[in-house]
DSSP file (Angstrom, degrees, kcal/mol; ACC not computed):
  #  RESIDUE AA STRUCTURE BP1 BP2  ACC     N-H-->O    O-->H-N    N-H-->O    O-->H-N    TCO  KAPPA ALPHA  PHI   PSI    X-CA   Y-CA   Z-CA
    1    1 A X              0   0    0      0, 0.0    24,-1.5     0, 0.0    20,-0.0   0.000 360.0 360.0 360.0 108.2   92.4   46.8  140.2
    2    2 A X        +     0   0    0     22,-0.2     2,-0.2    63,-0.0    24,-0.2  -0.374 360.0 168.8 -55.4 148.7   95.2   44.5  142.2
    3    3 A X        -     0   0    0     22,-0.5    24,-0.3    24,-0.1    10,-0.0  -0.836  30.6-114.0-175.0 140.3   95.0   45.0  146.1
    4    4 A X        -     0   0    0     -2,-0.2    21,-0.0    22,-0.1     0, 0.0   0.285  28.1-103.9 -34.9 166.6   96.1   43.8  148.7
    5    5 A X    >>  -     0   0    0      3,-0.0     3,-1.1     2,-0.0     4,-0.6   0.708  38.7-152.5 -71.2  -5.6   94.4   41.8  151.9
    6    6 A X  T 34  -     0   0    0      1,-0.3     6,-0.1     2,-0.2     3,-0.1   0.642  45.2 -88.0  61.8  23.3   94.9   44.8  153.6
    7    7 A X  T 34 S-     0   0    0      1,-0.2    -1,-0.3     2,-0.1     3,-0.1   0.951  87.1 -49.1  37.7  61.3   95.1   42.5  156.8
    8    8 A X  T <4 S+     0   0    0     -3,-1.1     2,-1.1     1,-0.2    -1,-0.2   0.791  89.4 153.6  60.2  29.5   91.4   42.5  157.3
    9    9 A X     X  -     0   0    0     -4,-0.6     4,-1.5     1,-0.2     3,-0.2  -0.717  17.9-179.5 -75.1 100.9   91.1   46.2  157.1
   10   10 A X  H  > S+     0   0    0     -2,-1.1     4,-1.6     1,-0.2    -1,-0.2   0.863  82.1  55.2 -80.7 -17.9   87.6   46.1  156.0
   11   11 A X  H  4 S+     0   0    0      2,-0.2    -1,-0.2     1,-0.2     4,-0.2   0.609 105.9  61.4 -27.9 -36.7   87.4   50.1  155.8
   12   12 A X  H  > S+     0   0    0     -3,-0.2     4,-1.2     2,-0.2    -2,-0.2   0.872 110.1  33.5 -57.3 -51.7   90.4   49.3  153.5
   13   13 A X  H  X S+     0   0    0     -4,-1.5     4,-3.3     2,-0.2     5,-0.4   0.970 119.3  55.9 -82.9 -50.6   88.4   47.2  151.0
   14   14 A X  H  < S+     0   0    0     -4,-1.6    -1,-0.2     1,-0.3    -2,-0.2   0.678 108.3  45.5 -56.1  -9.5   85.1   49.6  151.6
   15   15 A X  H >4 S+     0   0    0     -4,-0.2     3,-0.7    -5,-0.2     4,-0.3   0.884 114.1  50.5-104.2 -36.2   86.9   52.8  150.6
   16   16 A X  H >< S+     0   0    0     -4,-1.2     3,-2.5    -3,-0.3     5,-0.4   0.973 110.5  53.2 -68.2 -61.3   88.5   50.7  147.2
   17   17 A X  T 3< S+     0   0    0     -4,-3.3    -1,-0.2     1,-0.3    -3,-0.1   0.719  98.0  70.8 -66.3   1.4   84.8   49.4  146.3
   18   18 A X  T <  S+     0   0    0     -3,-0.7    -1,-0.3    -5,-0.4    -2,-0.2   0.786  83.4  54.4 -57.5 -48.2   84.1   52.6  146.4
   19   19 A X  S <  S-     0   0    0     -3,-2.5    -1,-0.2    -4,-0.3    -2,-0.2  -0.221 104.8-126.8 -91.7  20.1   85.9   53.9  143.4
   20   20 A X        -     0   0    0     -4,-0.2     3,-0.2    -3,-0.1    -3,-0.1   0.949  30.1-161.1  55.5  53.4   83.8   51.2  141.4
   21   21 A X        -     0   0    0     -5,-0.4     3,-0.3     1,-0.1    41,-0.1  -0.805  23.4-126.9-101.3 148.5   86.7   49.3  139.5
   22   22 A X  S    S+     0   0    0      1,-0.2    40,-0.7    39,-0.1     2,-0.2   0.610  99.6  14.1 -39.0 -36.1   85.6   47.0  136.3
   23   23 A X  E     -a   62   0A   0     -3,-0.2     2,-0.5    38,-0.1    -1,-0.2  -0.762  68.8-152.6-164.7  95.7   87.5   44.3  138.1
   24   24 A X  E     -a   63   0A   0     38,-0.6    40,-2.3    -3,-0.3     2,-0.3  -0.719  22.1-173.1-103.3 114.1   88.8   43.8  141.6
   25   25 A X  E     +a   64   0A   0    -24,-1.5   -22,-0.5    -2,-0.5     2,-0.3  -0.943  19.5 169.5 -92.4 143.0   91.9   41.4  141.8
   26   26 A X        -     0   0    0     38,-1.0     2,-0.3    -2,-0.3   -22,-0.1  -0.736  32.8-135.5-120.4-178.8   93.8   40.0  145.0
   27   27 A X        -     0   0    0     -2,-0.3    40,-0.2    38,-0.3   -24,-0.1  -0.795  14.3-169.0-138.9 145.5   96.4   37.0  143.9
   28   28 A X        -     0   0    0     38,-1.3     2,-3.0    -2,-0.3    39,-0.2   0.034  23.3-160.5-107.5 -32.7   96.0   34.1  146.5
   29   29 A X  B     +b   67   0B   0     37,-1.6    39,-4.1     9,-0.1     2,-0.2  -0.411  59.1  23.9  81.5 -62.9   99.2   33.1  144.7
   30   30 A X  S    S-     0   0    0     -2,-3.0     5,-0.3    37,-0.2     4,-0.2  -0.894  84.0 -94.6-144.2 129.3   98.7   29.6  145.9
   31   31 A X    >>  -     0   0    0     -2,-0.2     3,-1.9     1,-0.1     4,-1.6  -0.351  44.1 -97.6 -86.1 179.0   96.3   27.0  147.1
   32   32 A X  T 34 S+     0   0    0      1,-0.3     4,-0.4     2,-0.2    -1,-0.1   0.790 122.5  51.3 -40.9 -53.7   95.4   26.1  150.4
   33   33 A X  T 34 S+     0   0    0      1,-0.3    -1,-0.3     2,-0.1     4,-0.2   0.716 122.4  36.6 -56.5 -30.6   97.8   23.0  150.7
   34   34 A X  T <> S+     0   0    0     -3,-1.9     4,-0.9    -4,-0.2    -1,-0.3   0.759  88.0  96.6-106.1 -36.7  100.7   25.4  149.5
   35   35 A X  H >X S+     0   0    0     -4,-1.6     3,-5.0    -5,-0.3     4,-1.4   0.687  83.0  45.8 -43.7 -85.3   99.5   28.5  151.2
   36   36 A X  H 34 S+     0   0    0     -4,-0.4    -1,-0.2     1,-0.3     6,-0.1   0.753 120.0  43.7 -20.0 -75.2  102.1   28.1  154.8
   37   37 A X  H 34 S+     0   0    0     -4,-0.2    -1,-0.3     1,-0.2    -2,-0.2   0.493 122.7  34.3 -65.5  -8.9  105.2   27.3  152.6
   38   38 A X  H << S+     0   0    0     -3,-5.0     2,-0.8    -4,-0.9    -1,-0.2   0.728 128.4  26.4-113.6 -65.4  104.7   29.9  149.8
   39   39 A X     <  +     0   0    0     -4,-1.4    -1,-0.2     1,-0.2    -2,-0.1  -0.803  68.7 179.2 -97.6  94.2  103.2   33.1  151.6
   40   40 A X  S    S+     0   0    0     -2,-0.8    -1,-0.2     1,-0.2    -3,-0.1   0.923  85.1  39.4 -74.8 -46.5  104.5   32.8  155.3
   41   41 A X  S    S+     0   0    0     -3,-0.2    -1,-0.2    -5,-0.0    -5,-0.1   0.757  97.5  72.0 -68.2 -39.8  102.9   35.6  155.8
   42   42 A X        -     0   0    0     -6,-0.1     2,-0.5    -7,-0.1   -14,-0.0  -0.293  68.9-128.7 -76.2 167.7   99.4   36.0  154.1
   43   43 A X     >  -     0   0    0      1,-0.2     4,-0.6    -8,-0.0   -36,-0.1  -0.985   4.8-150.0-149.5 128.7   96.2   33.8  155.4
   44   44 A X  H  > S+     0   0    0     -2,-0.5     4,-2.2     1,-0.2     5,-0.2   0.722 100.7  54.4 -65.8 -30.2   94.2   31.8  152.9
   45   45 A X  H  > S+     0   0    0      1,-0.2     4,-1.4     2,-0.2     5,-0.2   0.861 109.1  46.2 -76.4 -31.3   91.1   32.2  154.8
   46   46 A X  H  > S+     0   0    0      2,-0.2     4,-3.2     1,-0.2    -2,-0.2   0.892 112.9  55.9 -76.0 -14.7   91.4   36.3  154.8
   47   47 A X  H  X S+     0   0    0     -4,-0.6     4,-1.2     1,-0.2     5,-0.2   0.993 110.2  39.8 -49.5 -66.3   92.2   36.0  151.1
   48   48 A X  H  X S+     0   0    0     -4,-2.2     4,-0.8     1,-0.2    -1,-0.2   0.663 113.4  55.7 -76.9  -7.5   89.3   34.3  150.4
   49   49 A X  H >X S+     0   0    0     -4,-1.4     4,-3.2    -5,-0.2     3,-0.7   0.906 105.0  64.2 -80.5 -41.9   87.0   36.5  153.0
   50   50 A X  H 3X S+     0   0    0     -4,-3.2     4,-0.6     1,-0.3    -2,-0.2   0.775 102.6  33.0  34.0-117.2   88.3   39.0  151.1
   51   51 A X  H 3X S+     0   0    0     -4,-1.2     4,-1.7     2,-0.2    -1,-0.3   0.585 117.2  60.9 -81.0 -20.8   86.9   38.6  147.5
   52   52 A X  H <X S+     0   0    0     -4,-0.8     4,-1.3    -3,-0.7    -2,-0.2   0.958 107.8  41.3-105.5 -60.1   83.9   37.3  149.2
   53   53 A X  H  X S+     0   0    0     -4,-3.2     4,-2.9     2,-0.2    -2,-0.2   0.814 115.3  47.8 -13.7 -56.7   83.5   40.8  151.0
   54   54 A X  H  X S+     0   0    0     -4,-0.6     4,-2.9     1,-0.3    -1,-0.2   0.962 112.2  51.8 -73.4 -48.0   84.3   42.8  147.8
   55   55 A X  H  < S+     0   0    0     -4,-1.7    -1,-0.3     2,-0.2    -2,-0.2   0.792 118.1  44.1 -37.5 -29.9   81.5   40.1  146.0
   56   56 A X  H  < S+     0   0    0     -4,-1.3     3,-0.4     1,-0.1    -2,-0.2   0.995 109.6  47.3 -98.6 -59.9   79.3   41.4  149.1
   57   57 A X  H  < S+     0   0    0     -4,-2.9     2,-0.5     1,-0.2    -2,-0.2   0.809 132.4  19.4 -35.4 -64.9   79.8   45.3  149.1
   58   58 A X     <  -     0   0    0     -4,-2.9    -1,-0.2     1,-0.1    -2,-0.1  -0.800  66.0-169.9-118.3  95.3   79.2   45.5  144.8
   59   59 A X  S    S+     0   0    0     -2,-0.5    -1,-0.1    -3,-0.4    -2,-0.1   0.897  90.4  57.8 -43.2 -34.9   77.1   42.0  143.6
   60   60 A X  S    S+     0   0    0      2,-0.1    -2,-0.1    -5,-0.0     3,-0.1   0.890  84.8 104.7 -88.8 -85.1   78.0   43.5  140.0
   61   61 A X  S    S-     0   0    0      1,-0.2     2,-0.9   -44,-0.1   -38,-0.1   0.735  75.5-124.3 -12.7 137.4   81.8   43.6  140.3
   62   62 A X  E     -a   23   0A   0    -40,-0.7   -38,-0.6   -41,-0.1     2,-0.2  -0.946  30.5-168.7-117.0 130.0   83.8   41.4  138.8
   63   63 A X  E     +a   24   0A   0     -2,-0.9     2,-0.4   -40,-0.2   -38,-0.2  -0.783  16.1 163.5-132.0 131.3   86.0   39.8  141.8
   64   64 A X  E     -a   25   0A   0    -40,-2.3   -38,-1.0    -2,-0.2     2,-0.2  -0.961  20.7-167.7-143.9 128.6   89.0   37.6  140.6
   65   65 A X        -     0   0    0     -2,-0.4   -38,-0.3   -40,-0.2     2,-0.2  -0.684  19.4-142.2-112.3-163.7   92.2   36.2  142.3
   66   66 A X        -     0   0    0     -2,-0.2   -37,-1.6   -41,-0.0   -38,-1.3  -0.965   5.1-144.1-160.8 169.4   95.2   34.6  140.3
   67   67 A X  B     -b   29   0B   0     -2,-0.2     2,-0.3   -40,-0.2   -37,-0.2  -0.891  17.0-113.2-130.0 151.7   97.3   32.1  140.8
   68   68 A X        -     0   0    0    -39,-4.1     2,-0.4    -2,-0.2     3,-0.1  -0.734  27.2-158.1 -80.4 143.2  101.2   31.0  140.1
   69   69 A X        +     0   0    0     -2,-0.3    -1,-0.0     1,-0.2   -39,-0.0  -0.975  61.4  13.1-121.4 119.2  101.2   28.4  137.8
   70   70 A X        -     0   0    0     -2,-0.4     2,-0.3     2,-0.0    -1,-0.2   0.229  65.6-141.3  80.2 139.4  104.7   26.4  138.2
   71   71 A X        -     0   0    0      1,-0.1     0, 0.0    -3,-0.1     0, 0.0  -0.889  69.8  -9.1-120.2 158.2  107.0   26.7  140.8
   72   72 A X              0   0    0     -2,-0.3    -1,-0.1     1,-0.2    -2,-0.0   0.788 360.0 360.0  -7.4  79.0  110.7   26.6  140.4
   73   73 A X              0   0    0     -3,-0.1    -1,-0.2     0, 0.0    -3,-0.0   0.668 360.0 360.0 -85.7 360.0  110.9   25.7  137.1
């Protein structure tokens, strides 16, 4: 399941880990270094609290992000 960060809604992420999914993605898009200049909006540290959350909430989930690989090609 893709989801958002929900902007730190943790009731957001608790009601999703709820429904059990096989595989909880969020996309980070970008590393840290990149983060400002590709996602003006998003914050790498809520990203990664996140997955860490979802990790916290089911130990058995498998919790994934993804990443672009290449930029203007």
């Amino acid at each position: 399941m893709l989801i958002p960060d929900f902007k730190g809604d943790r009731e957001a992420l608790e009601t999703v880990m709820a429904e059990k999914p096989a595989v909880l993605n969020h996309n980070t898009e970008t590393v840290l270094r990149l983060q400002r200049d590709i996602r003006t909006a998003a914050n790498y540290g809520r990203s990664l609290a996140l997955l860490a959350r979802a990790k916290w909430i089911n130990p058995a989930a498998a919790v994934k992000s993804g990443l672009i690989v290449g930029m203007g090609e």
